[in-house]
C-alpha positions in Angstrom: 6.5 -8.5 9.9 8.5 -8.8 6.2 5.9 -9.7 4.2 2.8 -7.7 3.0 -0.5 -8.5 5.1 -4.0 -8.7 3.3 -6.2 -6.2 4.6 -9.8 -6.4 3.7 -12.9 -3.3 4.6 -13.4 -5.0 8.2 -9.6 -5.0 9.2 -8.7 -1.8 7.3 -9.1 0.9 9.9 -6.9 -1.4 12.7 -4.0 -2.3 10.7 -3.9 0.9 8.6 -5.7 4.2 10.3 -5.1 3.0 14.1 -1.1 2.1 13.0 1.4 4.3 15.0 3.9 3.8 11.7 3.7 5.0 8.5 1.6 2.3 7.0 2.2 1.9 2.6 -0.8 0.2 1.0 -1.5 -1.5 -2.3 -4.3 -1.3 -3.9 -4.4 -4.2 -6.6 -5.6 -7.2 -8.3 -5.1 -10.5 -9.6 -5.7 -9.7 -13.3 -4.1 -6.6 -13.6 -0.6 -6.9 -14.5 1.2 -4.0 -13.9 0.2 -4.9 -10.1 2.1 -8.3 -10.8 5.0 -6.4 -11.6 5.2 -4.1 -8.9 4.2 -7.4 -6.1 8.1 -7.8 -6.1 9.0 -4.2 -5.5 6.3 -3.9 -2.3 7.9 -7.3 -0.9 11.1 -5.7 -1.0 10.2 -2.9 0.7 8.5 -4.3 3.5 11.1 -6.2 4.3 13.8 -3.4 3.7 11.7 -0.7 5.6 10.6 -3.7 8.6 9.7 -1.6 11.7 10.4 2.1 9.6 6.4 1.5 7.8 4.5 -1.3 7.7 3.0 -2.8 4.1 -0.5 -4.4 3.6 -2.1 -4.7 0.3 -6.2 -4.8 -0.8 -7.6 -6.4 -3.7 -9.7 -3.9 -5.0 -11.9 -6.7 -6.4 -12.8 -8.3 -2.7 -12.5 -4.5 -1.2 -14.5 -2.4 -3.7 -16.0 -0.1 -1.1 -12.8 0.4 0.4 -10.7 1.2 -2.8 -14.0 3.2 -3.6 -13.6 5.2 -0.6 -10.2 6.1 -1.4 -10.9 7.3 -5.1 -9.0 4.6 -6.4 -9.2 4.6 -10.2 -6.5 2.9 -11.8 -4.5 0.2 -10.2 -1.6 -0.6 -8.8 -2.2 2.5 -6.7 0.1 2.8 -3.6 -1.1 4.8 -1.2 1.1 6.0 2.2 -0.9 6.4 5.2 1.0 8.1 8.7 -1.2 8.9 11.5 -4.5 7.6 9.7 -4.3 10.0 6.6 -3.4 9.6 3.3 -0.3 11.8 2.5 1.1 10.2 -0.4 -0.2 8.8 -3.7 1.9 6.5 -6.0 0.0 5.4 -9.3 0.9 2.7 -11.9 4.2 0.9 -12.0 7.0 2.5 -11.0 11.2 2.1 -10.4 11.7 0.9 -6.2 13.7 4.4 -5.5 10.9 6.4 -6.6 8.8 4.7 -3.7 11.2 4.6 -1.3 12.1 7.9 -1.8 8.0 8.6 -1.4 8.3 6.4 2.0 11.4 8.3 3.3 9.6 11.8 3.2 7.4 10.9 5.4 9.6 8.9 8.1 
């Protein structure tokens, strides 16, 4: 899978906490523009990283329990998951390497 896959609150615990990879989500929205800007730099990466970590993304508009749950309070946020916990945070825009480089710790 290349591309980033929605998750919503009902799919959230299969595709991200049940995942045997490292799974990198985004936490965004449609109005918010420094998620625009980043949308590029997560595409890239989940089709760089295919089969390393797997991307999905939430719109913390439709998923406001979820991002809620995960003390989301600014967005983008980019959160890495491996083995069902959070262990990295990635807030606001930021350069591709620094991501990667966030990814690669954990792989």
């Amino acid at each position: 899978m290349a591309e980033p896959m929605e998750v919503n609150a009902d799919t959230f615990s299969k595709e991200v906490l049940e995942e045997t990879v490292p799974v990198l989500v985004d936490f965004w929205a449609e109005w918010c523009g420094p998620c625009r800007m980043l949308a590029p730099v997560v595409e890239e990466i989940a089709r760089e990283m295919d089969k390393k970590v797997k991307v999905v993304k939430v719109n913390v508009d439709l998923n406001p329990s979820l991002a809620a749950s995960y003390g989301i309070m600014g967005i983008p946020t980019l959160i890495l998951f491996k083995g069902g916990k959070p262990v990295e945070r990635l807030i606001g825009y930021m350069p591709k390497a620094k991501i990667v480089e966030a990814i690669n710790r954990h792989i």
